[in-house]
C-alpha positions in Angstrom: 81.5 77.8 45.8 79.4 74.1 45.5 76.5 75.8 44.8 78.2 77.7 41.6 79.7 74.6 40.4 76.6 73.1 40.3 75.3 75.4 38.8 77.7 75.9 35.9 77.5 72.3 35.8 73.8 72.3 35.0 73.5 75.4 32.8 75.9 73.1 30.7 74.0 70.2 30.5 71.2 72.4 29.7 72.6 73.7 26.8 74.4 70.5 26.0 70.8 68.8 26.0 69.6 71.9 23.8 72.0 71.1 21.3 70.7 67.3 20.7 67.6 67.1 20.6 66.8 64.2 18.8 69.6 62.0 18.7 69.2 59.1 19.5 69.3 57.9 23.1 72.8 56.7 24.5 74.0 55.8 28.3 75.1 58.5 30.5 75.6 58.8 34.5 72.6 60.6 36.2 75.3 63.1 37.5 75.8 64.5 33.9 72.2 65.3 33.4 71.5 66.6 36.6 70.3 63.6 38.8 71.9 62.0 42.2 72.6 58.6 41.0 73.7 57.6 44.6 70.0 58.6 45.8 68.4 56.9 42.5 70.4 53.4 42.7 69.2 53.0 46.5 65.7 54.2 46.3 65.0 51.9 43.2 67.0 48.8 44.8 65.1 49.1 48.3 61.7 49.6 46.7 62.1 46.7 44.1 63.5 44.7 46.9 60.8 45.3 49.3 58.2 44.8 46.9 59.2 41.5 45.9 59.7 40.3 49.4 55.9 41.5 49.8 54.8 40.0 46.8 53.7 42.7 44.5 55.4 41.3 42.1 58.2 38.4 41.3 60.5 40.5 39.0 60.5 44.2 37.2 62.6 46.4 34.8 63.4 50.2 35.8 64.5 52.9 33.6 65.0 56.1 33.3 66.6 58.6 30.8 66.7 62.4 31.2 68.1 64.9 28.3 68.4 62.0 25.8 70.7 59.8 28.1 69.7 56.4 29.5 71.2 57.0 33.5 69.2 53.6 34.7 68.4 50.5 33.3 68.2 47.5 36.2 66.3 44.2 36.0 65.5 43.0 39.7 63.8 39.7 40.7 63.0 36.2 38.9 59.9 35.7 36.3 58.2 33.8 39.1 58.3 32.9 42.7 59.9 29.7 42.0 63.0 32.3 41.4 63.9 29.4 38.7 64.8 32.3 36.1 66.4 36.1 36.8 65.0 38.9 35.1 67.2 39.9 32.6 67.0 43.9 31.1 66.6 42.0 27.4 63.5 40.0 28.6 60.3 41.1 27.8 56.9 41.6 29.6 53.3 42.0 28.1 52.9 45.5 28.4 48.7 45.8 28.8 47.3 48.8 27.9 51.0 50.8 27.8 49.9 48.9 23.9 47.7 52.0 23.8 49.8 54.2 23.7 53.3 52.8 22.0 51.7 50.9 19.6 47.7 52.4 18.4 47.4 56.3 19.3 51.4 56.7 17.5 49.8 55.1 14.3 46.6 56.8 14.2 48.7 60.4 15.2 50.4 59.3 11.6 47.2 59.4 9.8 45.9 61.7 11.2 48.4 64.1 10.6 48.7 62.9 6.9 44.9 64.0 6.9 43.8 60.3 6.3 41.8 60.5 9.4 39.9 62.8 11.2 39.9 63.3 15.1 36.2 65.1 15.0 34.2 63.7 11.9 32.3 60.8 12.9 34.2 57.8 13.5 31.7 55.4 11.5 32.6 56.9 8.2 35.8 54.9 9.0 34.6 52.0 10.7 31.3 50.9 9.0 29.9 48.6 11.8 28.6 52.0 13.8 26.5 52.9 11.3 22.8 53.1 12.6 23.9 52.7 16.1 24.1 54.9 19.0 27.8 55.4 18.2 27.4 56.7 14.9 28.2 60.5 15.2 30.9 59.6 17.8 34.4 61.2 17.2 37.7 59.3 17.0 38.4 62.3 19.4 35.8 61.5 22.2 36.7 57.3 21.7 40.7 58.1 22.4 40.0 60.7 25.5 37.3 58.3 27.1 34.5 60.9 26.6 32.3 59.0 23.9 30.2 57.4 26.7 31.2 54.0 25.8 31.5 50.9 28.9 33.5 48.0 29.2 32.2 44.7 28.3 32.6 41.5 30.3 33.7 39.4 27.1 33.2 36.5 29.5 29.6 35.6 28.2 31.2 36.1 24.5 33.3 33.2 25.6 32.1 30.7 27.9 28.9 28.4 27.7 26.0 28.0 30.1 28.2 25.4 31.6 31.1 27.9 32.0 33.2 25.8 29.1 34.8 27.3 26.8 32.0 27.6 23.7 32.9 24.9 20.8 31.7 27.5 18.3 34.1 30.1 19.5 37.3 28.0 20.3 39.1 24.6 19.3 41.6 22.3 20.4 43.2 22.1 16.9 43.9 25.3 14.8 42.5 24.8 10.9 41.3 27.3 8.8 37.8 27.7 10.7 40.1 28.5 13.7 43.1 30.3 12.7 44.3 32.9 15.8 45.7 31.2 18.6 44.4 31.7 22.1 47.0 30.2 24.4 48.8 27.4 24.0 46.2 25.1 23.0 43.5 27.1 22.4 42.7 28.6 18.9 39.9 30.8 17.7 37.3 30.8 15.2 37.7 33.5 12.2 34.7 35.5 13.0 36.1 36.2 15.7 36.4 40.2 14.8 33.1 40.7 13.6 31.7 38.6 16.4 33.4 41.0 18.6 33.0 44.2 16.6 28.9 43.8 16.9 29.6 43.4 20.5 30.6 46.5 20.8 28.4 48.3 18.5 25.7 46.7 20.2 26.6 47.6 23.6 24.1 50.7 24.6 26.6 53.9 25.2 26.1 55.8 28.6 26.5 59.6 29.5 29.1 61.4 27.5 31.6 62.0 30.3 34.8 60.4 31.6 35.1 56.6 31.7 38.1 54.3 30.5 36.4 52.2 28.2 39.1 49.5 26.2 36.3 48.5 23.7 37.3 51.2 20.6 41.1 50.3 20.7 40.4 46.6 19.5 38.6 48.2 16.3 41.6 50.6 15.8 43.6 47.9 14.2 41.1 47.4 11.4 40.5 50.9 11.3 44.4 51.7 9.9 44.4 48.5 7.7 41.6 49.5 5.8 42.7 53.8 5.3 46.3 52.3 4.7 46.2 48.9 2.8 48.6 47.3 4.9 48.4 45.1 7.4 48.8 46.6 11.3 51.6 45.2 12.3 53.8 45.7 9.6 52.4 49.7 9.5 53.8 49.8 13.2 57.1 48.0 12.6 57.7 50.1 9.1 56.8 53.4 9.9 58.1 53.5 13.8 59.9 50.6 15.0 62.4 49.8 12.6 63.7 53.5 12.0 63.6 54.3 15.7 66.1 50.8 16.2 63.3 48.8 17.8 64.1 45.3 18.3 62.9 44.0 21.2 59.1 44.7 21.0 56.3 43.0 19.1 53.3 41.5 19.4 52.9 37.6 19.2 56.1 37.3 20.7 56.9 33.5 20.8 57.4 33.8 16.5 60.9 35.5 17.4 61.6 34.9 21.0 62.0 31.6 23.0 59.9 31.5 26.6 62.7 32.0 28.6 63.0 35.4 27.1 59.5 36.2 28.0 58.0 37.1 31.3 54.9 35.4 32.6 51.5 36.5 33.7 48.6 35.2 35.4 47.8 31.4 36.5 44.4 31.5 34.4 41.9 29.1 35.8 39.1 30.5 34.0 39.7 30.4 30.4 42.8 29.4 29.8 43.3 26.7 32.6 47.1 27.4 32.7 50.1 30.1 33.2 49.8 32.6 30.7 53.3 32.7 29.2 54.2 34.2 25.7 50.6 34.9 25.0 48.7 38.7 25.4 46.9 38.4 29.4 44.1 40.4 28.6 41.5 37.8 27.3 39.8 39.9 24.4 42.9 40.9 22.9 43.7 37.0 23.1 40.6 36.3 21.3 41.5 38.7 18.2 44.9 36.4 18.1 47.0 39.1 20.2 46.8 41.5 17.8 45.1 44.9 19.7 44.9 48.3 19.8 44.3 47.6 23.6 46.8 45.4 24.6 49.2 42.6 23.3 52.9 44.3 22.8 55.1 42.4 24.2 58.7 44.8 25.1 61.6 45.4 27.2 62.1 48.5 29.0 65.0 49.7 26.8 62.5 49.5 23.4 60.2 51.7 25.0 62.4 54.1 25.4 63.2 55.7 22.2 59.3 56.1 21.6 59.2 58.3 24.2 62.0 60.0 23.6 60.8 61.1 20.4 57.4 62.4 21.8 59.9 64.8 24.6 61.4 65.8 21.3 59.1 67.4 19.7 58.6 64.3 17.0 62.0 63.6 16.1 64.7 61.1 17.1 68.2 60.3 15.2 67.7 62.7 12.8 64.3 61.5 11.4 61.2 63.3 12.3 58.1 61.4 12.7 55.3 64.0 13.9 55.4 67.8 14.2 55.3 69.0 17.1 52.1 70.7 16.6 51.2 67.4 16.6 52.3 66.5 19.3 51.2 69.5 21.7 47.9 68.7 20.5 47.8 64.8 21.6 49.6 65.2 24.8 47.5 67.9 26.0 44.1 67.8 28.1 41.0 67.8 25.8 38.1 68.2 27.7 38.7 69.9 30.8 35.0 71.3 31.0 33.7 67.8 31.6 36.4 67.2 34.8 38.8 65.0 31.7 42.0 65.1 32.1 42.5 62.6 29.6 44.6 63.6 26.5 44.4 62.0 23.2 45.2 58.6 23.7 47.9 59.1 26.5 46.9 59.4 30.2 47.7 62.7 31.8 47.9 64.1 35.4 44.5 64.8 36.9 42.9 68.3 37.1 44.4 70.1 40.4 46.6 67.5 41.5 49.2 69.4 43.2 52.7 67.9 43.6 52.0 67.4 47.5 49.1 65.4 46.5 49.2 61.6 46.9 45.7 60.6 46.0 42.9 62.4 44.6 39.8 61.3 46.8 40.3 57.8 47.5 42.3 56.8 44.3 46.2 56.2 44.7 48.2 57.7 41.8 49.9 55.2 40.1 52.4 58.0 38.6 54.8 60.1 40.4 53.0 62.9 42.1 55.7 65.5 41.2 55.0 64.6 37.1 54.4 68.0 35.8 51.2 69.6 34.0 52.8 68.7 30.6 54.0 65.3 31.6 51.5 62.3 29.4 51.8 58.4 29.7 50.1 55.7 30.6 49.6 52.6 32.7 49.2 49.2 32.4 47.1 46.2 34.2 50.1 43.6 34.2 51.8 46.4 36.5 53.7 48.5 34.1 54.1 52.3 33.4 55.3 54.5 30.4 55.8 58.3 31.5 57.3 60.9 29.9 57.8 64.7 31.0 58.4 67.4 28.4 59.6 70.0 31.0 62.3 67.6 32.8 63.1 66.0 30.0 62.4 63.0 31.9 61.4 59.0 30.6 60.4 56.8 33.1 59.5 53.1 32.4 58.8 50.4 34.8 57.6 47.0 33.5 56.2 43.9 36.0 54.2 41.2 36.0 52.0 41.6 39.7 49.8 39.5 37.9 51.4 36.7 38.8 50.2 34.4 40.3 46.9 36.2 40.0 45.2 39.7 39.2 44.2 39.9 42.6 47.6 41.4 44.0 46.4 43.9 46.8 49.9 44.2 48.1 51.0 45.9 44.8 47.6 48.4 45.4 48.7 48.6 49.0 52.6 49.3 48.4 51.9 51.6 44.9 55.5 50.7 43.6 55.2 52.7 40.0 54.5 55.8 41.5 56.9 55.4 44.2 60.0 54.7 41.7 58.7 57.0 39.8 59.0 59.7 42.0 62.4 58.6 43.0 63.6 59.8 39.7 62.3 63.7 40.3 63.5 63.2 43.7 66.7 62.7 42.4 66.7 65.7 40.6 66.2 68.0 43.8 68.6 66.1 45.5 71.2 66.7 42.8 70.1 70.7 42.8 70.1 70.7 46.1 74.1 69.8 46.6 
């Protein structure tokens, strides 16, 4: 008799979830969409406790949503380990490369799909400083799945001096119109700054056409979409996805709106910035094009992430506006070149080839997603310690946002304890519990 109630109960919610697709997102209790919320609310609490007491992070934000209902939403820890300030679920925390994927792939999907820009003609014929370099017949395509052969850069040499100081050309005390993009606090960089970087990267010799996560085309994406729309980046974002979706709490540069104290730190930086990193982007070349990155530099709470991901487990559409077709977005989310052992998608990070739900590594690398995601599940990580998952066949957002940098980058504890992953796959664990009754 429990087993058919259950049962009635979920073919309900089932159809219940059929019938709103694409509403917007509102509170719920996991038992109404099919999760133990008992199971969930203990598993999260233990493993956020335990990793703070362990030191893989001072504070984090947890939620999840499934069938368009947010059924968690918890803030554990302080922004430090001084505990002088809780974490609260409005603060935010400098989301890393998750900017990839909320911020840069969703605007370029837009022009792409309004046939402004092309995944497969050469990517120079929008972004004129790869012309007559290696990377001139390289696809937007191959730059977004990590195929085009490009490598990371140490920007450290871009930076620092042969005395390891900061280079006066580069950076000032004082901003003025030579230096108008602020570093950190007191640090503020020349205007070149772009170009300097951009012939960086052109210069920088490309390697074997194959998979390797390379950051370096995601700064030039920004130009790339003010120059094909005529408007400036941020404003592109905020317009076309951020406002309608009812996006308030995300942004880049985020002390212009918020106040510190609303703003989770990062890393104690005694190489470049010779301080806590607090209110500005951690990743140091996204810093030095004034926080403003395809890479990294959003700024968010778990709750405004949310809705973006909703929409992409809808099939484009969320409160009643549609913002890509789902062609669209079968196309992005899926693998792109599995013939060169990429599981990459377009833009968004997918589970590897022949991962198996049993599977907890694959060789020697620790998943940092749940190991249950499933073959049509897409998101993406972040270095700070954050994660942005979402799983068209559950119906399933996860987010979970830290800051294990602090007080430094080199957290093996966080490595060791692999908290992400394990939250995350609390949440499908709570859906075979809740089948299971």
């Amino acid at each position: 008799m429990r087993y058919l109630i259950v049962s009635v109960i979920a073919l309900l919610t089932t159809l219940t979830a059929s019938a709103r697709k694409g509403e917007a997102l509102t509170y719920a209790t996991p038992e109404s969409v099919g999760m133990n919320g008992e199971y969930l609310t203990r598993t999260f609490d233990s493993i956020a406790m335990h990793s703070i007491a362990e030191h893989c992070f001072p504070g984090c934000q947890i939620l999840v949503a499934r069938k368009g209902k947010i059924v968690f939403n918890k803030s554990y820890g302080h922004h430090t380990y001084e505990q002088m300030r809780p974490v609260e679920n409005s603060h935010l925390y400098d989301i890393a490369s998750c900017t990839k994927v909320m911020a840069a792939t969703i605007s370029l999907m837009r022009l792409v799909e309004q046939g402004k820009l092309s995944l497969d003609k050469p990517f120079s014929e929008y972004f004129e400083e790869f012309r007559g370099t290696d990377k001139e017949n390289c696809t937007l395509r191959e730059f977004l799945t990590h195929q085009s052969g490009l490598r990371n850069i140490g920007f450290g040499r871009m930076f620092l001096n042969e005395q390891k100081e900061m280079r006066s050309d580069m950076f000032s005390n004082t901003q003025s119109e030579e230096f108008p993009y602020q570093f950190s606090d007191t640090i503020f960089v020349c205007k070149d700054t772009h170009a300097r970087m951009f012939k960086q990267i052109a210069d920088h010799r490309l390697g074997t056409k194959r998979l390797r996560y390379s950051c370096l085309a995601f700064h030039c994406f920004p130009t790339v979409i003010e120059r094909i729309t005529g408007r400036d980046y941020e404003d592109f974002l905020y317009e076309e996805f951020y406002r309608p979706l009812g996006i308030e709490r995300a942004m880049y540069s985020p002390l212009r709106r918020f106040s510190r104290e609303e703003i989770v730190p990062t890393e104690l930086d005694n190489r470049f910035r010779k301080r806590l990193v607090h209110g500005f982007v951690h990743d140091e070349a996204s810093a030095s094009l004034g926080g403003v990155s395809g890479n990294a530099g959003l700024f968010a709470n778990a709750e405004s992430l949310a809705p973006i991901l909703q929409m992409l487990v809808d099939g484009g559409k969320y409160n009643g506006i549609r913002y890509f077709k789902r062609k669209t977005i079968r196309t992005w989310t899926s693998c792109q070149f599995p013939e060169n052992d990429n599981h990459r998608a377009i833009g968004f990070d997918r589970r590897r080839l022949n991962d198996t739900p049993s599977s907890a590594k694959r060789g020697n690398r620790t998943l940092y997603y749940a190991p249950s995601a499933s073959e049509r599940s897409f998101g993406h990580a972040g270095f700070t310690g954050t994660l942005v998952w979402a799983d068209p066949k559950e119906d399933l957002v996860f987010v979970f946002l830290s800051n294990r940098t602090h007080p430094t980058r080199d957290n093996k504890p966080f490595v060791e304890q692999n908290p992400r992953a394990k939250c995350h796959e609390a949440a499908y664990e709570s859906i075979r519990r809740f089948r299971q009754k």
